[in-house]
C-alpha positions as CSV (number, residue, x, y, z in Angstrom):
1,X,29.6,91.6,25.5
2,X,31.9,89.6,27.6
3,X,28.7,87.1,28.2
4,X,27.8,86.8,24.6
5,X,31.4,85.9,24.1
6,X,31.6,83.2,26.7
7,X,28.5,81.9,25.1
8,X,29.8,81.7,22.1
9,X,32.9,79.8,23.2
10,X,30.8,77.4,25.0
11,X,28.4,76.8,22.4
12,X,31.6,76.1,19.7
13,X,32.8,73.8,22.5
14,X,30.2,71.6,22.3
15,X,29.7,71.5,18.6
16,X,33.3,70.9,18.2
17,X,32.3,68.0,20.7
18,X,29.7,66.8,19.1
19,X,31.8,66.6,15.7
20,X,34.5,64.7,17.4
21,X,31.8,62.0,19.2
22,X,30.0,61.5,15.5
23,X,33.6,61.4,13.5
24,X,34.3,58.9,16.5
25,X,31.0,56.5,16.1
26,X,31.2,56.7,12.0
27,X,34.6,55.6,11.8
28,X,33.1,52.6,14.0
29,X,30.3,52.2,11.7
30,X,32.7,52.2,8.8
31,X,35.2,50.0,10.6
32,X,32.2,47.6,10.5
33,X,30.4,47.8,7.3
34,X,32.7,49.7,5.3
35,X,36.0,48.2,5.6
36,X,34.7,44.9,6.9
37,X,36.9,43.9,9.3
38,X,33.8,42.8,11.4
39,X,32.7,39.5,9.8
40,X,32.7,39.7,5.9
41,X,36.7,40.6,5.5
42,X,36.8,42.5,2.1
43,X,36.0,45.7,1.8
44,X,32.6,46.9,0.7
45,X,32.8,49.6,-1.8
46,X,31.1,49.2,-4.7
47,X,34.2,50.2,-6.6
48,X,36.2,47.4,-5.2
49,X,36.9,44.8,-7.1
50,X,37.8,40.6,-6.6
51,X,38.3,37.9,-8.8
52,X,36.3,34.2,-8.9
53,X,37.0,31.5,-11.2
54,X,39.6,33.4,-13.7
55,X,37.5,36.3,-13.8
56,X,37.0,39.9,-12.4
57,X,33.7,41.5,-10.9
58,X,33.0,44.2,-8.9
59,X,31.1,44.9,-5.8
60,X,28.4,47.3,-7.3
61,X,25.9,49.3,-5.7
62,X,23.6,46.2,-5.6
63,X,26.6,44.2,-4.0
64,X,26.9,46.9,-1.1
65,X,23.0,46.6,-0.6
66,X,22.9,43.3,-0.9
67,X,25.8,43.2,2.5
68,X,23.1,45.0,3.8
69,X,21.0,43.0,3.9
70,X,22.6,39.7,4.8
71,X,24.0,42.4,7.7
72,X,20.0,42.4,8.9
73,X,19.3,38.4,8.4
74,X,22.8,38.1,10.5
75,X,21.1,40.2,13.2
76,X,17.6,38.6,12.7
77,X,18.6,35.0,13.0
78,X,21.7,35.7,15.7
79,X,18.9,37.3,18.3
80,X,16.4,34.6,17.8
81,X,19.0,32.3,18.2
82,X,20.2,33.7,20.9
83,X,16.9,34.8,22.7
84,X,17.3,38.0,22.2
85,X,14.9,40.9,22.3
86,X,14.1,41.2,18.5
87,X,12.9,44.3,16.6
88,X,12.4,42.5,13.3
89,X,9.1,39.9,12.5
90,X,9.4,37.2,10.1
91,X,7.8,39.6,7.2
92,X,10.9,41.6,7.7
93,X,13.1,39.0,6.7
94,X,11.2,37.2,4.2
95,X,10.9,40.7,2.2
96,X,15.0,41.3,2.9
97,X,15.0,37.0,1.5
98,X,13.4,38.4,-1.9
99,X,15.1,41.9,-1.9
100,X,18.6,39.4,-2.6
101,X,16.8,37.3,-4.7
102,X,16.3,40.0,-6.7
103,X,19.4,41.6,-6.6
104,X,20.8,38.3,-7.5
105,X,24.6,39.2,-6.7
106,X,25.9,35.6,-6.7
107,X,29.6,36.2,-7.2
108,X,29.1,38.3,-4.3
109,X,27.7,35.8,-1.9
110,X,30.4,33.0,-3.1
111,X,32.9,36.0,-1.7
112,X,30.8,36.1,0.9
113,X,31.1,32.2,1.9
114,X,34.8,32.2,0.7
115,X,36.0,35.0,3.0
116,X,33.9,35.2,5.8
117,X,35.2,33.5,9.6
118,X,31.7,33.6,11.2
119,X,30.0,30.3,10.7
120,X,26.6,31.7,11.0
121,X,27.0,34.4,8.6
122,X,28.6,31.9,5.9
123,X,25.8,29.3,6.5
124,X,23.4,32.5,5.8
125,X,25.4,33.0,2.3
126,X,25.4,29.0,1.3
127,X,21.0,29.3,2.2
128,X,21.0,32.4,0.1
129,X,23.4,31.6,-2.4
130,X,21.7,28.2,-3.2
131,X,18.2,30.1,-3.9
132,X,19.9,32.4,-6.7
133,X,20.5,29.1,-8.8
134,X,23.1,29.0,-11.3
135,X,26.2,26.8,-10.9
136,X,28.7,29.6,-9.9
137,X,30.6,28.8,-6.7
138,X,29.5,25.0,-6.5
139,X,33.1,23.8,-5.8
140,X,34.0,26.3,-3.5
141,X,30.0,25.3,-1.9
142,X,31.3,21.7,-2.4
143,X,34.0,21.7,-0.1
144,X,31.9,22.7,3.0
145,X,30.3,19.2,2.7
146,X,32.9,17.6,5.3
147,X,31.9,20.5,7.9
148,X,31.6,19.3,10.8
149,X,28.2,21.1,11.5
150,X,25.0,19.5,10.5
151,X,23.0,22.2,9.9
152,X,25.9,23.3,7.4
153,X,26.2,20.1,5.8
154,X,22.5,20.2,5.3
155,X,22.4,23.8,4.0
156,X,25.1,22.8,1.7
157,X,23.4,19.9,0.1
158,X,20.1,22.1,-0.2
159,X,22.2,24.0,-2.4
160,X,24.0,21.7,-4.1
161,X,20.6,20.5,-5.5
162,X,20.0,23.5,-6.9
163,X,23.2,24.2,-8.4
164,X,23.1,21.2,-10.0
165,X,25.6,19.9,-7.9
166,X,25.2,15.8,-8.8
167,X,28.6,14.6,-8.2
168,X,29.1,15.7,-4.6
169,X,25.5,15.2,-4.0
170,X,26.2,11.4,-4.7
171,X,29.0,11.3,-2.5
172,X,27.0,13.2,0.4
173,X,24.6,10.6,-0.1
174,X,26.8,7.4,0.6
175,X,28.6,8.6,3.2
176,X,27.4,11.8,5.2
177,X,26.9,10.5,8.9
178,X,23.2,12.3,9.5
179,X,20.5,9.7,7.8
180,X,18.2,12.6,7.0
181,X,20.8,14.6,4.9
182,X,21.8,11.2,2.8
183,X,18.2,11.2,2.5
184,X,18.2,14.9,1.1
185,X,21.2,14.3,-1.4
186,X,19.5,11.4,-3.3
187,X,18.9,12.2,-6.3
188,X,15.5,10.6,-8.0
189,X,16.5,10.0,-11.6
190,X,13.5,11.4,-14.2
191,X,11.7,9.3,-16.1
192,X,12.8,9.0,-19.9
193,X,10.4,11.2,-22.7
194,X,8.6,8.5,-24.0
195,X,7.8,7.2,-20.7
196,X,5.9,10.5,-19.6
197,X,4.1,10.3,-22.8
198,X,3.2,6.8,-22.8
199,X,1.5,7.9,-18.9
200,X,-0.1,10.5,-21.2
201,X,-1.6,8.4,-23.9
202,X,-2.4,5.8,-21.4
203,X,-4.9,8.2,-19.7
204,X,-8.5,7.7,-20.2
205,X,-9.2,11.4,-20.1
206,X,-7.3,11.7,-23.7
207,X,-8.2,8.7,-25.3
208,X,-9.3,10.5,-28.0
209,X,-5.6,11.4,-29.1
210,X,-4.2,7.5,-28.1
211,X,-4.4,7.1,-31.7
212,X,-1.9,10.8,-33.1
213,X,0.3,10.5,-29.9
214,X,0.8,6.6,-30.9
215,X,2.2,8.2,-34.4
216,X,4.2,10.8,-32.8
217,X,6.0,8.3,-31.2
218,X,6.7,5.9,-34.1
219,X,7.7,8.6,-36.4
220,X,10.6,11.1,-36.5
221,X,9.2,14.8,-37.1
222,X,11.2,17.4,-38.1
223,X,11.6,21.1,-37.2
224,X,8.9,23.4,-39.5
225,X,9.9,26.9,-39.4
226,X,7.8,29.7,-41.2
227,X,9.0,31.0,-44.6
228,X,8.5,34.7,-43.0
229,X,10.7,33.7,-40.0
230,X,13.8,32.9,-43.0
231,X,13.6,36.0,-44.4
232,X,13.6,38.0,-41.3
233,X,17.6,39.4,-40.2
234,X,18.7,36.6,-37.3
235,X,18.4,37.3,-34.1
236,X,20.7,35.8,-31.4
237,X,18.4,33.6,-28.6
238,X,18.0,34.6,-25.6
239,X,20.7,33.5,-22.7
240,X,19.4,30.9,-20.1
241,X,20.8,33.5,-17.3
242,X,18.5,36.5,-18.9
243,X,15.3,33.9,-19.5
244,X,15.9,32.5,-15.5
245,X,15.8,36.5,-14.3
246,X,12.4,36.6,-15.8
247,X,10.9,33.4,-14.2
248,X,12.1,34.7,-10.3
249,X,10.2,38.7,-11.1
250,X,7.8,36.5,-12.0
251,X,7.9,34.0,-9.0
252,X,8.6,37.4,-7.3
253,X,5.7,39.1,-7.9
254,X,3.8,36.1,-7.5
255,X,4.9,35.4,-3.9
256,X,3.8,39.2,-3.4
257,X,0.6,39.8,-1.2
C-alpha cells in the first residue's frame, strides 16, 4: 500500500512536471507567434483589429494563416541565406508563395511591412505584397524606395510596377544609383488603339478584313444592346477586385501540376 502510494506521488510529480515544461515552451511559442513580439509586432489574433488608410480591418483567420506562412518563407530564405541545414525544398515554398496568393490578405501584408523591424521579413512582405496587385499600400511601399539596400529598392520597384505605382517609378528611374533598377522602373508607354489596329490590318494574314477594319476606323459605332437585355431588372457589374480574384484561381490552377 505504502508502495502503490509512493508511486502514485511520483507519477503526479512528473505529470505535474511535464504540465509546467509544456505551459513553459507554449507561452514561448505564443510569445512568438501569438503576441508577436518576435518580428511582426502586432498581435496575431484573428479578432484583432488595425486601421490603414482611414479604415478598419481585421486580422481574420486567413490573416493568422497567412503569418504563417510568411513565418515558413522567413525560415526558408533565412537558412539558405545563411547556409543553414534546410528541411524545406523549393516546392515547399512555391506552394506556401500561392497559398498567400490565394488568401490575398493585402491589408495584412502592408501591416506587415509597416510594422515589422526585421529587414528580411519586410522585404518578404514588399515581394509578396506586390504579387497580390491592387494599389493598397503603394505609398507606404513608396517610401522604401530611398532604402539604402538594393535588393529592397529592387523589390520595391517590382512592386510598384504592379501596383501601378508610375509616379515613384519615374522618379526611381532618374535617380536610383543601381543602373539595373533604373532600368526596371522605366516604364514603356503602350501604343495608342488605332495603332495596334492599323499593325492588325496591315497583316497579310487578314487581308481579307483590310477593307471592314478600314471602316471601323473611319466611323464612330455605337453601343447595340439587345431589346431582351432592357427589359430584364438591372443588375449591378461586377467589381474589378471580385473579376481580378477570378483571373489568379485561374492562373492558380493553371500553375498547378
Amino acid at each position: 500500500m505504502i508502495v502503490t502510494i509512493a508511486g502514485r506521488h511520483e507519477s503526479n510529480c512528473i505529470e505535474r512536471q511535464r504540465r509546467v515544461t509544456l505551459t513553459t515552451y507554449q507561452s514561448l511559442y505564443a510569445d512568438r507567434l501569438g503576441n508577436s513580439r518576435f518580428m511582426f509586432n502586432f498581435p496575431i489574433h484573428r479578432e484583432h483589429r488595425f486601421r490603414l488608410n482611414g479604415r478598419s480591418y481585421s486580422v481574420g483567420r486567413s490573416g493568422v494563416k497567412t503569418i504563417k506562412l510568411l513565418e515558413r518563407l522567413y525560415d526558408y530564405f533565412w537558412k539558405k541565406t545563411h547556409g543553414s541545414k534546410n528541411n524545406y525544398t523549393k516546392g515547399s515554398a512555391r506552394e506556401w508563395i500561392r497559398e498567400i496568393e490565394q488568401l490575398d490578405k493585402r491589408t495584412l501584408l502592408v501591416l506587415v511591412i509597416k510594422n515589422t523591424d526585421n529587414e528580411l521579413l519586410r522585404l518578404l512582405a514588399v515581394w509578396m505584397r506586390g504579387r497580390c496587385g491592387g494599389v493598397i499600400g503603394t505609398k507606404l511601399i513608396s517610401r522604401l524606395a530611398d532604402s539604402k539596400s538594393a535588393i529592397m529598392r529592387k523589390e520595391v520597384t517590382r512592386a510598384l510596377k504592379r501596383m501601378s505605382g508610375w509616379s515613384t517609378l519615374r522618379l526611381i528611374a532618374d535617380n536610383d544609383p543601381v543602373q539595373r533598377i533604373r532600368i526596371m522602373a522605366q516604364c514603356q508607354p503602350s501604343k495608342p488603339i488605332r495603332a495596334r489596329i492599323q499593325q492588325f490590318v496591315g497583316n497579310e494574314q487578314h487581308a481579307g478584313n483590310r477593307a471592314e477594319m478600314a471602316k471601323i476606323l473611319e466611323s464612330e459605332q455605337s453601343l447595340y444592346v439587345d431589346d431582351e437585355w432592357k427589359r430584364r431588372a438591372p443588375t449591378l457589374p461586377k467589381s474589378s477586385a471580385w473579376i481580378r480574384s477570378i483571373l489568379k484561381r485561374i492562373r492558380n490552377l493553371v500553375a498547378k501540376p
